[in-house]
Kinemage of the C-alpha trace (Angstrom):
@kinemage 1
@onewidth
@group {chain A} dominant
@subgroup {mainchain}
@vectorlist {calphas} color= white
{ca unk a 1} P 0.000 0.000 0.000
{ca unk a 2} L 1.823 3.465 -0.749
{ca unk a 3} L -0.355 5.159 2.072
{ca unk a 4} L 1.757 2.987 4.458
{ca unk a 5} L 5.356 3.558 2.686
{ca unk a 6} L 4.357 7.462 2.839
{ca unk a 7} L 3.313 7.084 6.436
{ca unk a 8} L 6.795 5.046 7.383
{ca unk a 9} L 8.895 8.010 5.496
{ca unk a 10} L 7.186 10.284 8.172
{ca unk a 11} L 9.573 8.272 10.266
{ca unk a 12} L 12.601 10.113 9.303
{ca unk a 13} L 11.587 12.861 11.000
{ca unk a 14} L 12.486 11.327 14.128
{ca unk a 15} L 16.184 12.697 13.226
{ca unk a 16} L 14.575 16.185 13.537
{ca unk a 17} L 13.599 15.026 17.138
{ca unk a 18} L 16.496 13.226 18.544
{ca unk a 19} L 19.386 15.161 16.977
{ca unk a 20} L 19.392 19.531 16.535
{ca unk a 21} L 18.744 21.227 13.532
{ca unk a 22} L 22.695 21.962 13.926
{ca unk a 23} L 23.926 18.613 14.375
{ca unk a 24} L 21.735 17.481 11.369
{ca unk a 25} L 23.891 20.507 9.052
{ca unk a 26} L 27.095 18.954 10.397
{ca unk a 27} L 26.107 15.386 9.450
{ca unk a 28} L 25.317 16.459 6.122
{ca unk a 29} L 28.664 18.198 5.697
{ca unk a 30} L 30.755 15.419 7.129
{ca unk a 31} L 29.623 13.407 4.309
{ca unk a 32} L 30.422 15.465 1.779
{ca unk a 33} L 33.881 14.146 2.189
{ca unk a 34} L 33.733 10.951 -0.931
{ca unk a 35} L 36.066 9.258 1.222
{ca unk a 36} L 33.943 8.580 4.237
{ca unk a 37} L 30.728 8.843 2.926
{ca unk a 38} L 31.946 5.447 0.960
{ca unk a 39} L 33.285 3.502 4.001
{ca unk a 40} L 30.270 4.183 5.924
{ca unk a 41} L 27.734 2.823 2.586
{ca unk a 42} L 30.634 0.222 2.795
{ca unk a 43} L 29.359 -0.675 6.278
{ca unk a 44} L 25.627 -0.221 6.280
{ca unk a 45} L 25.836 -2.786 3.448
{ca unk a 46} L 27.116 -5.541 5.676
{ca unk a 47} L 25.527 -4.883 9.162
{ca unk a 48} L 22.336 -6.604 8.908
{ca unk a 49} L 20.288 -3.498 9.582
{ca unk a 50} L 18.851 -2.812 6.285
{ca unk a 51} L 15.667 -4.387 4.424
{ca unk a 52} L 17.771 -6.342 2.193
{ca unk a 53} L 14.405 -8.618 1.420
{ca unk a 54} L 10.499 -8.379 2.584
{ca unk a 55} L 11.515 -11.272 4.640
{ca unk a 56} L 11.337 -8.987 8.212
{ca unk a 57} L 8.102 -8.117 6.835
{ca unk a 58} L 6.384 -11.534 6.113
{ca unk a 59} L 7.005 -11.954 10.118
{ca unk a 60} L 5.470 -9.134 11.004
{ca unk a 61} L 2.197 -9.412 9.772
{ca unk a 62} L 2.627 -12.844 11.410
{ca unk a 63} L 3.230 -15.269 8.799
{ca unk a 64} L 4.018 -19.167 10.412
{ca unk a 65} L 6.481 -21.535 9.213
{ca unk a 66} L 5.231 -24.277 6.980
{ca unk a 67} L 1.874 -24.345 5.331
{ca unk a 68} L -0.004 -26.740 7.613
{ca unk a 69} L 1.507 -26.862 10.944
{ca unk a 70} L 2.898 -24.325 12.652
{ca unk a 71} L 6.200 -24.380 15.496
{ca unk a 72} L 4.740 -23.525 19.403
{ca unk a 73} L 6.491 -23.672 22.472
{ca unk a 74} L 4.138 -25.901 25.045
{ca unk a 75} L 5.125 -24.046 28.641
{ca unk a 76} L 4.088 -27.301 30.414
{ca unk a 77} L 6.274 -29.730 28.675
{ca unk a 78} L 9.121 -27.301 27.901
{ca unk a 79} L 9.402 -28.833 24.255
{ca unk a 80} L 8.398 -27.382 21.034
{ca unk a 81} L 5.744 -29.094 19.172
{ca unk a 82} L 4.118 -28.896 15.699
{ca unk a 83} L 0.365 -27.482 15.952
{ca unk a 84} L -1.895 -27.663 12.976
{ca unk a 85} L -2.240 -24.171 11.496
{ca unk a 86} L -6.168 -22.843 12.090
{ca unk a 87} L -8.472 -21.053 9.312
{ca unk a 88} L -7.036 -17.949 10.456
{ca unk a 89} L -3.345 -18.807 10.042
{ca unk a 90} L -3.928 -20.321 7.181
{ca unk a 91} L -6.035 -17.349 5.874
{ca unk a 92} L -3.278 -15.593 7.261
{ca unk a 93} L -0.272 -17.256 5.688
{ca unk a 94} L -2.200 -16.428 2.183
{ca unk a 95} L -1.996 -12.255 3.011
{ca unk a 96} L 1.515 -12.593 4.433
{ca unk a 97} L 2.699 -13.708 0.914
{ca unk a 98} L 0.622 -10.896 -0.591
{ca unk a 99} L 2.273 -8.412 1.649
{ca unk a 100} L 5.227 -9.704 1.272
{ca unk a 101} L 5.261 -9.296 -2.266
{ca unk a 102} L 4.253 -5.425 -2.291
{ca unk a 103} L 6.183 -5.055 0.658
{ca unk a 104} L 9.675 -3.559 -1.764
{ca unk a 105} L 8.186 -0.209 -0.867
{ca unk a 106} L 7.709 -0.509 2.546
{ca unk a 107} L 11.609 -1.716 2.658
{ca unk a 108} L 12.667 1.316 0.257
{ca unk a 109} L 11.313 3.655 2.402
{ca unk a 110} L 13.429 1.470 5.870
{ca unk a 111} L 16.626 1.349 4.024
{ca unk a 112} L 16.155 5.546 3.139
{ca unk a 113} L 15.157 5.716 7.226
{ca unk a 114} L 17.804 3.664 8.477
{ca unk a 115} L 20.656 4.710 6.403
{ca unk a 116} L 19.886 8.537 7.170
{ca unk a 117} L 19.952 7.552 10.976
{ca unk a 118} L 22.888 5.454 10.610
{ca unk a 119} L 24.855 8.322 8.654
{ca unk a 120} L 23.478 11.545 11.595
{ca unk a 121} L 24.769 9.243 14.423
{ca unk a 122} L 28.449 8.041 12.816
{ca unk a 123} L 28.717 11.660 12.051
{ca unk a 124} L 28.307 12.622 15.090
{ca unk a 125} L 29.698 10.294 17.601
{ca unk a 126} L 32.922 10.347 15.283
{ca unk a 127} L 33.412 14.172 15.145
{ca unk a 128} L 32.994 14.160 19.224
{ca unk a 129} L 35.554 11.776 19.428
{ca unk a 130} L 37.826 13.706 17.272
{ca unk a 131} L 39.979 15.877 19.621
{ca unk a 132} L 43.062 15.330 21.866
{ca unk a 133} L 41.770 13.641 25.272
{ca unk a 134} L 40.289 10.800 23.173
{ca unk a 135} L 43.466 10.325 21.426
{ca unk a 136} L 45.377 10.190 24.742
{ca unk a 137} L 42.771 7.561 25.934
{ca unk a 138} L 43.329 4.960 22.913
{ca unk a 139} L 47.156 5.401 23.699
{ca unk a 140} L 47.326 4.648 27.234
{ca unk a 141} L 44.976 2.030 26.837
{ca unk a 142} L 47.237 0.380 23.912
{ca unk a 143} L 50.204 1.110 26.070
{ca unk a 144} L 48.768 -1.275 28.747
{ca unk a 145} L 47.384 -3.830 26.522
{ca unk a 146} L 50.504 -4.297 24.557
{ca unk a 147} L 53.550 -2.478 26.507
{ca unk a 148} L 54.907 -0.869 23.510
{ca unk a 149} L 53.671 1.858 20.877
{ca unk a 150} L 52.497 0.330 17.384
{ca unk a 151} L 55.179 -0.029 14.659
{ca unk a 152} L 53.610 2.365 12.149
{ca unk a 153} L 52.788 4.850 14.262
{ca unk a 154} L 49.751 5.873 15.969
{ca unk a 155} L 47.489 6.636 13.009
{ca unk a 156} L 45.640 4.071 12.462
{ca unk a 157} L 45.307 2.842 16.008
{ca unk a 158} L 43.580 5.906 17.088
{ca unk a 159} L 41.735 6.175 13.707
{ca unk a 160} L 40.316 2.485 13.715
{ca unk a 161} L 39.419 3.175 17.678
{ca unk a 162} L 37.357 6.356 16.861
{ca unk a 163} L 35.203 4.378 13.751
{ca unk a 164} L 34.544 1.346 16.136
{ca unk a 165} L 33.052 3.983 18.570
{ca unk a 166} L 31.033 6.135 15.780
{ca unk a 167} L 29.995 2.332 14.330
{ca unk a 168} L 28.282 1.004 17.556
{ca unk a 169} L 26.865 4.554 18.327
{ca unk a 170} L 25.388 4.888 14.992
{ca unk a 171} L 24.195 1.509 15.083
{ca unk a 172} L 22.614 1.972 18.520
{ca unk a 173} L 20.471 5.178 17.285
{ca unk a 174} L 19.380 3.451 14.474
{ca unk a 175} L 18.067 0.349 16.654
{ca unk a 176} L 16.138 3.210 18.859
{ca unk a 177} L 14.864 5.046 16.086
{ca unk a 178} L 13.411 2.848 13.796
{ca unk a 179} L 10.948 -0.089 14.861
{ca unk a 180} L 11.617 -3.065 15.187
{ca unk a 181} L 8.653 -5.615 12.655
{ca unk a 182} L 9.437 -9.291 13.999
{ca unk a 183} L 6.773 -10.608 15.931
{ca unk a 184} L 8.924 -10.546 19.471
{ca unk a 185} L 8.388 -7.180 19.662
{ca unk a 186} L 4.508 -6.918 19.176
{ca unk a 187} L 2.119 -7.663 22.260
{ca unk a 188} L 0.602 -10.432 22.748
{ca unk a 189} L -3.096 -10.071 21.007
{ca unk a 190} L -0.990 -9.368 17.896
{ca unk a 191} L 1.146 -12.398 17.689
{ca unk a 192} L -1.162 -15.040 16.813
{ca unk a 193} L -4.442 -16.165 16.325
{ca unk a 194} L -7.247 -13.723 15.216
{ca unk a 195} L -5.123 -10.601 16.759
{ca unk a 196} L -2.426 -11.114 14.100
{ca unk a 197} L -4.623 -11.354 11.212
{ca unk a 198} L -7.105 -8.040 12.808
{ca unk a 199} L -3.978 -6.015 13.421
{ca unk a 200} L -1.712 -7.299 11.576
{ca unk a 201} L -0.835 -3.921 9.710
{ca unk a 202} L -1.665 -1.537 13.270
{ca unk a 203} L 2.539 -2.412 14.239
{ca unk a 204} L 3.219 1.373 13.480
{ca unk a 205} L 0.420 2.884 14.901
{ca unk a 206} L 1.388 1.006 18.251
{ca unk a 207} L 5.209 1.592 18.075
{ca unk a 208} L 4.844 5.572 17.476
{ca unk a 209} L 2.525 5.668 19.961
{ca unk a 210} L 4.548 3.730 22.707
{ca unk a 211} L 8.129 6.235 21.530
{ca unk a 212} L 5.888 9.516 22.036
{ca unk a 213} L 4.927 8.061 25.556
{ca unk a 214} L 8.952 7.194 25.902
{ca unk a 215} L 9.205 10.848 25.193
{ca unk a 216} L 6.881 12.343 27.526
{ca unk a 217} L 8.026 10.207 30.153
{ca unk a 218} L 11.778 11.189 30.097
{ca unk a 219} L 10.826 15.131 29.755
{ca unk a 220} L 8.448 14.847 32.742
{ca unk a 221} L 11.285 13.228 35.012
{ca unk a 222} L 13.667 15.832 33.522
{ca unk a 223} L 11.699 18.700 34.367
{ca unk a 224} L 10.795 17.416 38.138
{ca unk a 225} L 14.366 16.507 38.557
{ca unk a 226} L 15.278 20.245 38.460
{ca unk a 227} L 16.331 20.369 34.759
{ca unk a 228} L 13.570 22.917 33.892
{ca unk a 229} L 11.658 23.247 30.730
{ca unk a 230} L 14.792 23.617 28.524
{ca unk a 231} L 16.439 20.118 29.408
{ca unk a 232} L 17.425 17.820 26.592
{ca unk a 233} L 14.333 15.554 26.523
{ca unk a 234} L 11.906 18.860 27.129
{ca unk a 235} L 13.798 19.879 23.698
{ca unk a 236} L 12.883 16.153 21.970
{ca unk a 237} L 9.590 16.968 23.202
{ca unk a 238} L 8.764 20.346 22.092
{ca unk a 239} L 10.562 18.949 18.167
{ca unk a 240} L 8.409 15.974 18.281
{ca unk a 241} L 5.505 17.762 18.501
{ca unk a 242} L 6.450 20.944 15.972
{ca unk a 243} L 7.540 18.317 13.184
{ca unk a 244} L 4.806 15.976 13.719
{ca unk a 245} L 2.107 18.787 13.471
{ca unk a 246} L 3.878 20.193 10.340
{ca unk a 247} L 3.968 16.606 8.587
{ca unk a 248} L 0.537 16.122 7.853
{ca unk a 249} L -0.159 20.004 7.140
{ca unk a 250} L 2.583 19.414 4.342
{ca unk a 251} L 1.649 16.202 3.367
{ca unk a 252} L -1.828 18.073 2.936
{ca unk a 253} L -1.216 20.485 0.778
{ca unk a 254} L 1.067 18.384 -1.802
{ca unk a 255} L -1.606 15.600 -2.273
């Protein structure tokens, strides 16, 4: 449906929200260096982060192994057993391959999501990293690791430290950002049965629901902690709101 790949580019505006309109200017001049912007394609390519197939997307709309029994977990036993698949699953199995087969858009519009996310968090993990006291760090922990100073010099040590850092980081924001489809992160009612097939395609609605709570929650305990109404989460707050108001206004007025 290209409603729902519209409605999951939205989802890049969660940048907007987590990182300053000034941190998202230096990301996008960091890159401009050919150099780095390659390594770091380089890398999204191979992390296992990206939509490379609709296959994340069969699962979540619920779709079971096999086409007449399906894999449970029996509590009381502690074994896993085959169950035959009900008219629902089976009913359900039949729109999972649908889905999955329109489902390139919905995984276009992830890999733009991710990749963006990926590329404002290396960016700026790596340029914080970039200054004398971190440099000091990776020496005197090499230093005690090894006893001696590298042969060629400290170039690449320091250099291969700082991308390992900007790596996980970037990796990290892109895990909080963006939602996660498999079935182990849906409730219950949703995971099987006639929940999966009624709500199968409600996963978004839930998850950007459950992040604006997240949001709320943090800027509340900011602001009665004494950090006021200008603290970092207040901030996320007041963005989420301004960006997420604007969105549909824009959308709008284009279609």
């Amino acid at each position: 449906n290209p409603r729902s790949a519209v409605r999951n580019f939205s989802q890049s505006l969660l940048n907007m929200v987590y990182f300053s309109p000034v941190q998202l200017n230096q990301a996008r001049k960091f890159f401009q260096d050919p150099e780095m912007r390659n390594k770091v394609n380089a890398e999204l390519e191979e992390l296992g982060i990206l939509f490379s197939e609709a296959k994340e997307l069969e699962e979540s709309i619920g779709k079971n192994p096999g086409n007449y029994t399906s894999v449970r977990y029996n509590e009381g036993t502690g074994k896993l057993e085959h169950v035959p698949v009900t008219k629902i699953e089976a009913a359900l199995n039949v729109t999972s391959k649908v889905a999955a087969k329109s489902g390139w858009m919905h995984a276009k519009v992830e890999n733009v999501n991710r990749k963006l996310t990926y590329r404002i968090g290396y960016s700026e993990m790596y340029r914080n990293l970039t200054n004398a006291e971190f440099d000091n760090m990776i020496k005197k922990d090499y230093l005690e690791k090894h006893g001696k100073p590298p042969r060629d010099g400290w170039k690449n040590v320091i250099e291969s430290a700082r991308s390992k850092y900007a790596k996980d980081y970037a990796i990290n924001m892109t895990v909080a950002l963006h939602f996660d489809y498999s079935k182990f992160s849906k409730s219950k009612v949703m995971r099987e049965g006639a929940g999966a097939m009624v709500l199968q395609f409600q996963h978004y609605g839930f998850k950007f629901f459950e992040r604006n709570m997240e949001l709320t929650r943090k800027a509340k305990n900011d602001i009665l902690e004494g950090e006021g109404l200008t603290g970092t989460n207040a901030w996320r707050v007041y963005r989420m709101g301004l960006v997420y108001f604007a969105a549909p206004i824009m959308a709008a007025a284009l279609t």
